[in-house]
C-alpha positions as CSV (number, residue, x, y, z in Angstrom):
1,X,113.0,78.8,264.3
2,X,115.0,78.0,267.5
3,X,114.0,75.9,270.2
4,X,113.2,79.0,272.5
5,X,111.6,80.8,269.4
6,X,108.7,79.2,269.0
7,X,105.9,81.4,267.9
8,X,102.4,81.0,269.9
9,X,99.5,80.4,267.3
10,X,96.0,80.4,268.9
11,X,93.1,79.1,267.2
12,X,89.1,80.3,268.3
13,X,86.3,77.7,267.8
14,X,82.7,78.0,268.6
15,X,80.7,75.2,266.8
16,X,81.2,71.8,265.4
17,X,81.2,73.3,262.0
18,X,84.3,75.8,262.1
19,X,86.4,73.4,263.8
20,X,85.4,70.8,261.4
21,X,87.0,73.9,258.4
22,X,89.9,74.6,260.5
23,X,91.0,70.8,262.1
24,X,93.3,70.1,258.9
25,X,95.4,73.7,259.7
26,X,95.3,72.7,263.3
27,X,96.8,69.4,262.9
28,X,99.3,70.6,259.9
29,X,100.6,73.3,262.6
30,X,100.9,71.0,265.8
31,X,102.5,68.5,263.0
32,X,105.2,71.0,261.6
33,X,106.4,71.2,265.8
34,X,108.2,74.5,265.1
35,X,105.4,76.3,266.7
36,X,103.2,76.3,269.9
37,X,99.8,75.4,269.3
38,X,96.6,76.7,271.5
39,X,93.2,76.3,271.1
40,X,90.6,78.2,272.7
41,X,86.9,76.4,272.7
42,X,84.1,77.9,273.6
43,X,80.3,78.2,272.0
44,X,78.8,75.2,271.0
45,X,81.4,72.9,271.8
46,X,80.6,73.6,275.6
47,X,76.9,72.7,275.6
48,X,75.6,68.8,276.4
49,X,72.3,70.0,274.0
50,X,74.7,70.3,271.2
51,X,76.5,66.7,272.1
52,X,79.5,68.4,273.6
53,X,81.1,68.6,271.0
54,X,84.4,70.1,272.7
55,X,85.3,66.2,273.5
56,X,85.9,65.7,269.5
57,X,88.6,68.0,269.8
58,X,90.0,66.5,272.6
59,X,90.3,63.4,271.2
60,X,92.1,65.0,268.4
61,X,95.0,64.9,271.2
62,X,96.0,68.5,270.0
63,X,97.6,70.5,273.1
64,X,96.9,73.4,275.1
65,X,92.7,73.2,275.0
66,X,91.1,76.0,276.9
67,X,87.0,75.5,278.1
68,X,85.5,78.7,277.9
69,X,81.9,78.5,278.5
70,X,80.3,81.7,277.0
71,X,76.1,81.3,277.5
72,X,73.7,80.5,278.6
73,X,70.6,78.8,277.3
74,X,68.9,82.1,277.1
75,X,71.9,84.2,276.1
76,X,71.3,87.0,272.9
77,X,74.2,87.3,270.1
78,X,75.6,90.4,272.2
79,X,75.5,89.0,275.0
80,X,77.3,85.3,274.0
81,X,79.8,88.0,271.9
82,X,80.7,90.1,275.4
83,X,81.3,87.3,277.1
84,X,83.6,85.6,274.4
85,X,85.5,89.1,274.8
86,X,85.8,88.6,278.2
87,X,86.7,85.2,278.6
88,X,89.0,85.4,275.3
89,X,90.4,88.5,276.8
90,X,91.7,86.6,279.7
91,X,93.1,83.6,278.1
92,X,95.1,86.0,275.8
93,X,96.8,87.7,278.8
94,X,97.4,84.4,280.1
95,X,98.9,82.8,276.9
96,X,100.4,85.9,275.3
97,X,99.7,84.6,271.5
98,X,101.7,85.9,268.5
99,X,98.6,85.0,266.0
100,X,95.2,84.4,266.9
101,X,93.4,82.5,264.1
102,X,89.5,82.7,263.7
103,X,87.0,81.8,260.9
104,X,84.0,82.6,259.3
105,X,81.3,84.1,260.3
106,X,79.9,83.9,263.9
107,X,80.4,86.2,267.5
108,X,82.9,84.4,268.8
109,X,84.8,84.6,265.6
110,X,83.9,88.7,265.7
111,X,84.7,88.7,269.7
112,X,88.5,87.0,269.1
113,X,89.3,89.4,266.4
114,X,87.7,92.5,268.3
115,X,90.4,90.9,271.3
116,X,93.5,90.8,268.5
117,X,92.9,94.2,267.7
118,X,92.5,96.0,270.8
119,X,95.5,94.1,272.4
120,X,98.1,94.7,269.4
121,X,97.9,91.1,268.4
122,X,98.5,89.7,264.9
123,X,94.2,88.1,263.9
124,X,93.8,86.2,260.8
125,X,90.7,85.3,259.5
126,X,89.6,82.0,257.5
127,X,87.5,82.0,254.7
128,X,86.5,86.1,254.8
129,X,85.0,87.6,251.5
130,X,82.2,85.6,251.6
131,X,78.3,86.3,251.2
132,X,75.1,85.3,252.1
133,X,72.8,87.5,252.8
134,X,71.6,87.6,256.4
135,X,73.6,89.3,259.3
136,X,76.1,86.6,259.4
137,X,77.5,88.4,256.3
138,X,77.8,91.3,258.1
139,X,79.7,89.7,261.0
140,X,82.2,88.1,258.5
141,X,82.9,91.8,257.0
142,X,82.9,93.3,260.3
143,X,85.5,89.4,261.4
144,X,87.7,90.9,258.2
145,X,87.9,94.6,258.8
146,X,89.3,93.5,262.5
147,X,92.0,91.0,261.0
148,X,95.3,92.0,259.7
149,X,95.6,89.3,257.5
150,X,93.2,86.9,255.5
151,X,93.2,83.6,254.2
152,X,90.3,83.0,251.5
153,X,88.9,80.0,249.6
154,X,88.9,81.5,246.4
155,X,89.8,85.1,243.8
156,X,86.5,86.2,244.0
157,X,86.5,86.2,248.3
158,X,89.8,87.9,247.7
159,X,88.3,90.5,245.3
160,X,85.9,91.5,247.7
161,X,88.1,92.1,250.6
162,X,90.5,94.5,248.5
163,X,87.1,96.2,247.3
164,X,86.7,96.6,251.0
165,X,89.8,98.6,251.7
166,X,92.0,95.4,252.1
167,X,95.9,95.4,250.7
168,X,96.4,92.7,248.0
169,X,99.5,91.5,250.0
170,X,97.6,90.6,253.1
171,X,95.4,88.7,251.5
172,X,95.7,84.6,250.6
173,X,94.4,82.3,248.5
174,X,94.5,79.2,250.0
175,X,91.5,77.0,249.1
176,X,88.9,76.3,251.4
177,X,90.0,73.8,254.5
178,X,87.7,71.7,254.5
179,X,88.5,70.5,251.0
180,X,91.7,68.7,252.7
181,X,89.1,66.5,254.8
182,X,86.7,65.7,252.0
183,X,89.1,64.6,249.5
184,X,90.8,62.5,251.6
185,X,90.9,58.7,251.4
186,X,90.5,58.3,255.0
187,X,87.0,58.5,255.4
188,X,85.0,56.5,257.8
189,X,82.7,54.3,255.6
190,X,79.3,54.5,255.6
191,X,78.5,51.2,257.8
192,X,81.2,52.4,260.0
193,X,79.2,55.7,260.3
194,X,75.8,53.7,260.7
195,X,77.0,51.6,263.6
196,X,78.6,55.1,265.5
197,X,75.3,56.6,265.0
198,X,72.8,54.0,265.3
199,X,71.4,55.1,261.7
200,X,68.4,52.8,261.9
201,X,67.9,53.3,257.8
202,X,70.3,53.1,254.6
203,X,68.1,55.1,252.0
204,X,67.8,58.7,253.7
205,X,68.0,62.7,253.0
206,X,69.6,65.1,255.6
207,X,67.9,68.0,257.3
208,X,69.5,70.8,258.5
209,X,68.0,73.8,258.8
210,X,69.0,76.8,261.0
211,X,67.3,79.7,262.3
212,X,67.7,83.2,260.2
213,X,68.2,85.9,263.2
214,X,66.5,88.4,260.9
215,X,63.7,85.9,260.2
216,X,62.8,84.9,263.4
217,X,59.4,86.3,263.7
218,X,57.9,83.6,260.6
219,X,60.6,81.1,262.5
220,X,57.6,78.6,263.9
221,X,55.4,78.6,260.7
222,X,58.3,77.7,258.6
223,X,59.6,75.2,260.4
224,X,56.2,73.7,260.9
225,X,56.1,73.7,257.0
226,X,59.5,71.7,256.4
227,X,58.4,69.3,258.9
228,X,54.8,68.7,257.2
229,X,56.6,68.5,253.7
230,X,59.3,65.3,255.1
231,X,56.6,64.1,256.7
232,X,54.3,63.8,253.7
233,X,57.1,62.3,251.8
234,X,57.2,59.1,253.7
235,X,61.2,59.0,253.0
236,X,64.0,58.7,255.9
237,X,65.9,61.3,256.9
238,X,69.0,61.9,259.2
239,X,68.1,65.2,261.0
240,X,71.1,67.0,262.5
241,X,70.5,70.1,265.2
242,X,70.4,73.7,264.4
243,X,73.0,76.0,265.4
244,X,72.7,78.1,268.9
245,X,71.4,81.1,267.3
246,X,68.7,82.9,268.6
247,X,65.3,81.1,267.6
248,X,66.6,77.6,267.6
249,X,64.6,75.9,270.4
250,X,61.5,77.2,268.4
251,X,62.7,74.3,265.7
252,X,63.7,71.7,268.0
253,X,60.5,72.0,269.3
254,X,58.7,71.4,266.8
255,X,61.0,68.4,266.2
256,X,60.5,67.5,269.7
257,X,56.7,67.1,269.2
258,X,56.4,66.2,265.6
259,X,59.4,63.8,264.5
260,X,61.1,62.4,268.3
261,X,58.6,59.4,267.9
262,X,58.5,59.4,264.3
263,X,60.3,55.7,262.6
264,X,61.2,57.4,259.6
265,X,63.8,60.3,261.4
266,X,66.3,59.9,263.4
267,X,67.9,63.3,265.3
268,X,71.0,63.3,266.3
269,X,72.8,66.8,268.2
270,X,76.2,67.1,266.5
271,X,78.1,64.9,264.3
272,X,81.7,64.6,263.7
273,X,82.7,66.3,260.6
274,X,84.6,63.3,259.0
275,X,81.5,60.9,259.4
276,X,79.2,63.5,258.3
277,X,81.0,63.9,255.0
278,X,80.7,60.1,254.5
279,X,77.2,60.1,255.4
280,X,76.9,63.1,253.0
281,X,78.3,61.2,250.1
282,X,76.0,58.8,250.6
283,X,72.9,60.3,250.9
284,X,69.9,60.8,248.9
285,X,69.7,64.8,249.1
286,X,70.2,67.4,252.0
287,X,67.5,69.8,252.4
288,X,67.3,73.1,255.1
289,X,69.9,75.6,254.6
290,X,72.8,74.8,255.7
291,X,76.5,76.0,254.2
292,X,76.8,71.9,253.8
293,X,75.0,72.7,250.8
294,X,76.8,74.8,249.2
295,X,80.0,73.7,249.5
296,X,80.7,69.8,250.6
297,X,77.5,68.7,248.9
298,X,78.1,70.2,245.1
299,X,81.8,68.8,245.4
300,X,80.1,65.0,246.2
301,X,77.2,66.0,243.1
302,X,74.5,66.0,245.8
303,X,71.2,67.4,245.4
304,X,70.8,70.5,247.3
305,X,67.0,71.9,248.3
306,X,67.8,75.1,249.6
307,X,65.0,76.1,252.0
308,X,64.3,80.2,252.2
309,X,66.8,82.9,252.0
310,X,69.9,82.0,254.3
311,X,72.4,81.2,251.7
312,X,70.8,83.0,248.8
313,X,73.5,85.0,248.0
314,X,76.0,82.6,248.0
315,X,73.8,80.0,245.6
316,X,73.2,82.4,243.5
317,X,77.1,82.6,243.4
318,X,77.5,79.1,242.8
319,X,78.0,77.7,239.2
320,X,76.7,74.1,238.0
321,X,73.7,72.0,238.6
322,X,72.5,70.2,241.5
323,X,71.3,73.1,243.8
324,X,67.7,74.2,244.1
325,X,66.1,77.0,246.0
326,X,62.7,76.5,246.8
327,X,60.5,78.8,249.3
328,X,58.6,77.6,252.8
329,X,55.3,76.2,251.0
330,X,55.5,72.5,252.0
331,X,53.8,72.0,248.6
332,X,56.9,72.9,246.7
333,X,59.3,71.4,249.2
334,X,57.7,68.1,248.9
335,X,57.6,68.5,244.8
336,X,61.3,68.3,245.2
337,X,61.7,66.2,247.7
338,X,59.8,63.5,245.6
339,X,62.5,64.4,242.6
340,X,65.2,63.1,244.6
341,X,63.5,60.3,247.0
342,X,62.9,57.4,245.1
343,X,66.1,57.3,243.4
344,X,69.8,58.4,244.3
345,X,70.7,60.9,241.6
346,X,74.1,62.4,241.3
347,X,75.2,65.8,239.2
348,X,78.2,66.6,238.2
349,X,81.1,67.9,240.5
350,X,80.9,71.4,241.3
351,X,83.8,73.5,243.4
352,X,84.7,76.7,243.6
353,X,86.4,76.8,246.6
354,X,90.0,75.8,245.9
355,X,91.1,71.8,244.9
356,X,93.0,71.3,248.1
357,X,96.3,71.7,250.1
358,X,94.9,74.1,252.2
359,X,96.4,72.9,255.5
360,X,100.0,73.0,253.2
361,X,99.3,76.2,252.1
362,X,98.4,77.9,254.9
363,X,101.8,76.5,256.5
364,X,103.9,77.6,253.9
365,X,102.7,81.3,254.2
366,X,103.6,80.6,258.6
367,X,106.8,79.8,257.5
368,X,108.5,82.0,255.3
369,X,107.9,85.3,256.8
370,X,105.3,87.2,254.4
371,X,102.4,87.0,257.6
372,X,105.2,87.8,259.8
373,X,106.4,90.7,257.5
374,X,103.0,92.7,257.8
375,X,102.2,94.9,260.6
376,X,99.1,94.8,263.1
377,X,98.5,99.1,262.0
378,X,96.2,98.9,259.3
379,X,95.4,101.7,256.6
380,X,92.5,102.1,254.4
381,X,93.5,101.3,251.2
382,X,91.5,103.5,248.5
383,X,90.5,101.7,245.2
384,X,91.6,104.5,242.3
385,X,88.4,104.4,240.3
């Protein structure tokens, strides 16, 4: 590519979690200099309850970051989603991207590919062909059927899209990104992270758990029940926020009242992805239901207690050891909370999500032509059965 050729590649993040996924293609893109990078942050990253976490990726030093500030406190899903149109909307006139890249599973993911689309721009989605269950798989179909072309974690993810009406050819197997992070050897260690942090313990479990939108109306009961079973434990844990979905200040208030004055918790907003990772490997157990455990804590061998039904579907996919789902009865979380607690127990290695090279990958397919080659008009294409 020429000097004055430089394609325009615009990356949408709304939480601490997808940028944490997409950071290694970021960084592979701005390092390859034959394109011109823009990211557009918005979501989670714009809100001081969250940590504002939009300062991580500014210290990244990657160029071109728009703000976009897309809620409000009270905000629904649709709402948060028609004002990521707008705002996205406007940046896209402004920038005039060739490729908008989005990932996963949330509105503003579904509200940049709805903008691609409607504005004859070439969308790619990260890590589509997933499932779990609740209506974030539906928004991850709905992020797919809006994206021209798709780069997935694994055959399987890549099945599904072509069962959906996908062409093979527009369709990648790349590993899942965050696999470049985690097997790197440039980790923060785990004092390094307790001093950043202020983690007041070394023998812990992490707690993550994250409101079901379809669930919302058993939303304080459950919660009430994780909280009693970690309580009764008398072990440490590192408890990291909930996402911005609707129901979340229901759990952060009962965290507020039960564990803010607690000695044996410690709550912390956001994290940086890197020094979650290494306090991840280092941990007794995570327990909630976050994607953490399905994917970065089987690669480490951590045990999993996987709290309810948000990543059912998606455990059930997972092979090996180490993950175990377990209802809301604090009775039988604490039975496996006590498993894990008095002594750090590893299982084997599990990963189905790629082995690595992701960021590489993804920059070989920029480069030469094939995402270029295929056209923003999509057709259905019918499985002959």
């Amino acid at each position: 590519m020429g000097k004055n050729t430089k394609k325009k590649v615009a990356f949408l993040t709304g939480t601490r979690a997808d940028f944490g996924k997409i950071k290694p293609l970021i960084g592979r893109v701005v390092a390859d200099g034959n394109f011109d990078v823009h990211i557009f942050a918005t979501g989670m990253h714009m809100d001081s309850k969250y940590g504002s976490t939009v300062e991580e990726i500014e210290k990244t030093g990657f160029p071109n970051i728009y703000k976009f500030i897309n809620y409000t406190g009270s905000s629904t899903l649709d709402a948060i989603m028609g004002n990521t149109v707008l705002g996205f909307g406007n940046f896209v006139r402004q920038v005039e991207p060739d490729l908008i890249v989005v990932h996963g599973d949330r509105s503003e993911a579904m509200a940049g590919a709805l903008v691609g689309a409607l504005s004859n721009i070439h969308v790619s989605h990260i890590e589509g062909g997933e499932v779990s269950g609740t209506v974030d798989e539906i928004i991850r179909h709905a992020v797919s059927k809006l994206s021209h072309t798709h780069f997935v974690a694994n055959a399987e993810a890549k099945r599904r899209l072509v069962q959906m009406g996908e062409r093979e050819t527009s369709v990648f197997v790349i590993g899942s990104p965050d696999l470049d992070i985690m097997k790197s050897d440039e980790l923060p260690d785990f004092k390094t992270v307790q001093k950043n942090y202020a983690i007041p313990f070394s023998r812990y479990g992490i707690v993550i758990f994250h409101p079901v939108t379809t669930e919302v109306g058993g939303l304080l009961k459950e919660t009430k029940q994780l909280v009693e079973a970690l309580q009764a434990s008398k072990f440490n844990y590192v408890v990291i926020y909930p996402n911005n979905d609707p129901g979340t200040d229901v759990i952060l208030s009962v965290y507020e009242e039960k564990l803010r004055r607690d000695k044996h918790f410690a709550l912390y907003p956001s994290m940086r992805f890197e020094y979650f990772l290494s306090l991840l490997k280092h941990a007794h157990f995570i327990i909630g239901n976050s994607s953490s455990g399905v994917r970065e804590a089987p690669f480490y061998g951590v045990p999993v207690i996987n709290v309810g039904s948000r990543q059912k579907n998606r455990v059930k996919a997972k092979e090996g050891g180490g993950i175990f789902d377990v209802g809301h009865a604090s009775a039988e979380i604490l039975s496996h909370i006590l498993k894990f607690s008095k002594k750090r127990v590893r299982f084997e290695s599990t990963n189905g999500f790629g082995s690595g090279g992701s960021a590489d990958n993804f920059m070989k397919i920029l480069k030469d032509g094939r995402l270029w080659n295929i056209g923003i008009q999509k057709q259905f294409l019918d499985i002959t059965f």
